[in-house]
N, C-alpha and C positions, 0 to 999 in steps of 0.2 A: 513888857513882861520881864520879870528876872527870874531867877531861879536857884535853888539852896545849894550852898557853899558845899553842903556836909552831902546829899543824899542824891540834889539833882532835880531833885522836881519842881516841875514848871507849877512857878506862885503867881498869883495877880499882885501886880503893881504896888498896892496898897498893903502886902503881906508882912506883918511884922517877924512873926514866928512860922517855921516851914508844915503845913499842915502836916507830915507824913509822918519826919522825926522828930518836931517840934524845934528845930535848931533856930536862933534868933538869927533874924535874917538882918543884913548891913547896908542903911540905906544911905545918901547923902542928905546929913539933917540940914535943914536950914539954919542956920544961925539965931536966927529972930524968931524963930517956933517957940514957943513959950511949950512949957511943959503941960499945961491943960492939956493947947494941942497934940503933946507927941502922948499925952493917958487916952487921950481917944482915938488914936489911932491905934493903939496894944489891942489887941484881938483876944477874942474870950476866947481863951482854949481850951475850955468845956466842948462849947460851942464848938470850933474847929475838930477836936477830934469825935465831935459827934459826928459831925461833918463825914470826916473823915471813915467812922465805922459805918456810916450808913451806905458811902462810897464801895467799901470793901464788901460788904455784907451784899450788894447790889452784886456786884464784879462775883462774889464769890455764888452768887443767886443763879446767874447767870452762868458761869460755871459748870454749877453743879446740871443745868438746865440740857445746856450742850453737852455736858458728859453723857446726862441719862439719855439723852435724845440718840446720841452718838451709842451707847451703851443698848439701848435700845434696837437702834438701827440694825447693829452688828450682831445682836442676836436672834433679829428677823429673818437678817440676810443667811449665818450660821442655819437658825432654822429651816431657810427655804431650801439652801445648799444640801442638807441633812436628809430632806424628806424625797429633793429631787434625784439625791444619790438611792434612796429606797425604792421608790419609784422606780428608776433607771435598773437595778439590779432586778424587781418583780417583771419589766419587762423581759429584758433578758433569758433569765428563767420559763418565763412560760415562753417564749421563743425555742426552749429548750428542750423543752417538756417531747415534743414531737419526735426530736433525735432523738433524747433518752429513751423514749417509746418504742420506739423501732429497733434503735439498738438490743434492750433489751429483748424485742419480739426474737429481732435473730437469733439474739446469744440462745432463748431459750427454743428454737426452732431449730437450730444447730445439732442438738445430740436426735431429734427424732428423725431428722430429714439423714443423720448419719447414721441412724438405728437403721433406716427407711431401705437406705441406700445397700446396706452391711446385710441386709435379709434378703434383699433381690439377688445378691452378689452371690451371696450363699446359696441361693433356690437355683438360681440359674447352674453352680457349679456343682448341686447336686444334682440338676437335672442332668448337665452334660457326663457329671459321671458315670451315672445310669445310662445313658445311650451309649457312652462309652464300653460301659459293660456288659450292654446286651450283645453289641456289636461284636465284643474279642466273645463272648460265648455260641454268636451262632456262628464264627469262619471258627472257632475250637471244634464244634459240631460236626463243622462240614468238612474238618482235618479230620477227625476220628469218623464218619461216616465209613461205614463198611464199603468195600468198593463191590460189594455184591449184593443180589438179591436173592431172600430164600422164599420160594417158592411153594413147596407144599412135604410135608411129610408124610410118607406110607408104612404102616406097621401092619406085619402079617407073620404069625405062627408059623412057625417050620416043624418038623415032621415031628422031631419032638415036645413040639409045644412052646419053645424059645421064640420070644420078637424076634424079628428080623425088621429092623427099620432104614427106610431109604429116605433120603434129604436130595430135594430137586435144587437146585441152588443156580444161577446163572451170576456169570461174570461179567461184569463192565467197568474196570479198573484200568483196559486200554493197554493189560498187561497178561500174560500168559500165568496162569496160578502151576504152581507145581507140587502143591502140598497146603494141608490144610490139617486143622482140629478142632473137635467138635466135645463137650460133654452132653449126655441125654442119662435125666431122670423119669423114672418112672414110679408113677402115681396107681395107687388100688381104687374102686372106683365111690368109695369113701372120700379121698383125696388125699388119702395117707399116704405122704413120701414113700418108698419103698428101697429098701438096703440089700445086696445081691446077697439071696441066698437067706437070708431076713438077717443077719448078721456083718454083713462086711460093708462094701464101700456103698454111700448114698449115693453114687452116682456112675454110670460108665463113660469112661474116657476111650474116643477113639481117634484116628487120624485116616486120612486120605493123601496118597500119592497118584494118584489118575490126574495126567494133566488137565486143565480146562483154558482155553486159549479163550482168548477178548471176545467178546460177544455168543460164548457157548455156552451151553446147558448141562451138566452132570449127565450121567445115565443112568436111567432107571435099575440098570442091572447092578449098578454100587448099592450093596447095603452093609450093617453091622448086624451079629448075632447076641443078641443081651442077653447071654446065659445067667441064670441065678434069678431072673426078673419075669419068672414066667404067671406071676400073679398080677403084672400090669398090665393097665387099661387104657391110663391118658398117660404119654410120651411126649416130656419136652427138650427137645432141641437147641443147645446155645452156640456159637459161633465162637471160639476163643479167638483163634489167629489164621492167617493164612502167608502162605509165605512166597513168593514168584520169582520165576525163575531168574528175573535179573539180580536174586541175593538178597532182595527187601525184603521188609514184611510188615506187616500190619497187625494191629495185636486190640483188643478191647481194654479198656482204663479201668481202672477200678470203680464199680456202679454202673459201670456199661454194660447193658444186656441185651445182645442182639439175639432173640430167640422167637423159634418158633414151635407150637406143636400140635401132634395128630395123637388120633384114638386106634385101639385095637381095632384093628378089619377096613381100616378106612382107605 
């Protein structure tokens, strides 16, 4: 085997010119070769570089074969790659689907269970207020509770015709009274307020200083003369204040009406 001077490529034996670059190739002639011989052995170089392109056109067949194959391959693989990332992502997601589900359940379960929460808070604090306030109203009650009891009242004409009305009243305040006051209206039997004298005051104002000691009764023989009122029938009775002897006293609120009352002759 030899091989071309210029280019390198392996020629057979017999090569005159190098198929690739056509470079004449350098043989050791024989002497005694007569020239017939060395015209038949010159190679048709048509012939060679047909050779030769048929060679390359194979190589480059071949080639292009492996490229597409290759070309091919690596767009199947791209593809497989592509679809298994889609895939892999739709799993994912709907693995998803469930937390986002719930999340969102909470988020939107969140303002009513705090609505829920905020209206109990409220009912319950307004219930408590209300028990709260019924409570300071009945120990306010049982502050301002007269520490007496009235009993009955007696009204009877005196010689001139004037009421005279008596107030039974018993004490149980656990304290000696020393003084008390009373206002008493009197009504015609219409129910017409009635003003002393049909002009002056709607009402008489009286007071008592007869003591009444803890657990005692008034006496029948205390009464008031309601001069000017001798047209009234029904006599009512209110409790202002009383006062005892250790300096205190107790007094009715405004709206307080501790009263009682009786009729002429009763």
């Amino acid at each position: 085997m030899i091989y071309c001077k210029k280019c390198g490529t392996k020629l057979p034996d017999d090569a005159v010119y190098c198929i690739k670059c056509g470079t004449k190739v350098d043989h050791l002639i024989d002497e005694h070769i007569d020239d017939d011989n060395i015209a038949k052995e010159i190679p048709d170089l048509s012939s060679e570089a047909d050779k030769l392109s048929s060679k390359d056109r194979a190589t480059n067949s071949d080639s292009s074969i492996i490229e597409n194959e290759y070309n091919g391959s690596s767009r199947n693989k791209h593809g497989r790659r592509f679809w298994g990332v889609i895939i892999l992502a739709l799993i994912i997601f709907i693995g998803l689907i469930p937390l986002i589900t719930s999340d969102d359940t909470k988020s939107n379960s969140t303002p009513q269970v705090q609505q829920s929460s905020s209206a109990e808070q409220s009912a319950a604090a307004k219930k408590a207020d209300e028990e709260k306030a019924a409570a300071e109203k009945k120990a306010h009650e049982e502050a301002i509770k007269p520490p007496v009891t009235l009993n009955k009242v007696t009204v009877k004409p005196n010689s001139i015709g004037a009421p005279e009305v008596n107030l039974s009243m018993t004490n149980h305040s656990g304290k000696t009274i020393d003084a008390y006051k009373i206002l008493i209206y009197a009504y015609d039997n219409y129910g017409t307020q009635l003003q002393a004298f049909g002009f002056g005051k709607d009402a008489f104002s009286g007071i008592s200083q007869d003591p009444i000691g803890d657990g005692e009764t008034t006496s029948p023989s205390r009464y008031w003369t309601l001069n000017g009122f001798d047209n009234g029938r029904k006599f009512v009775v209110r409790l202002m204040s009383i006062h005892f002897s250790d300096g205190t006293e107790w007094n009715t609120e405004d709206g307080q009406e501790v009263t009682i009352e009786g009729k002429m002759g009763s």
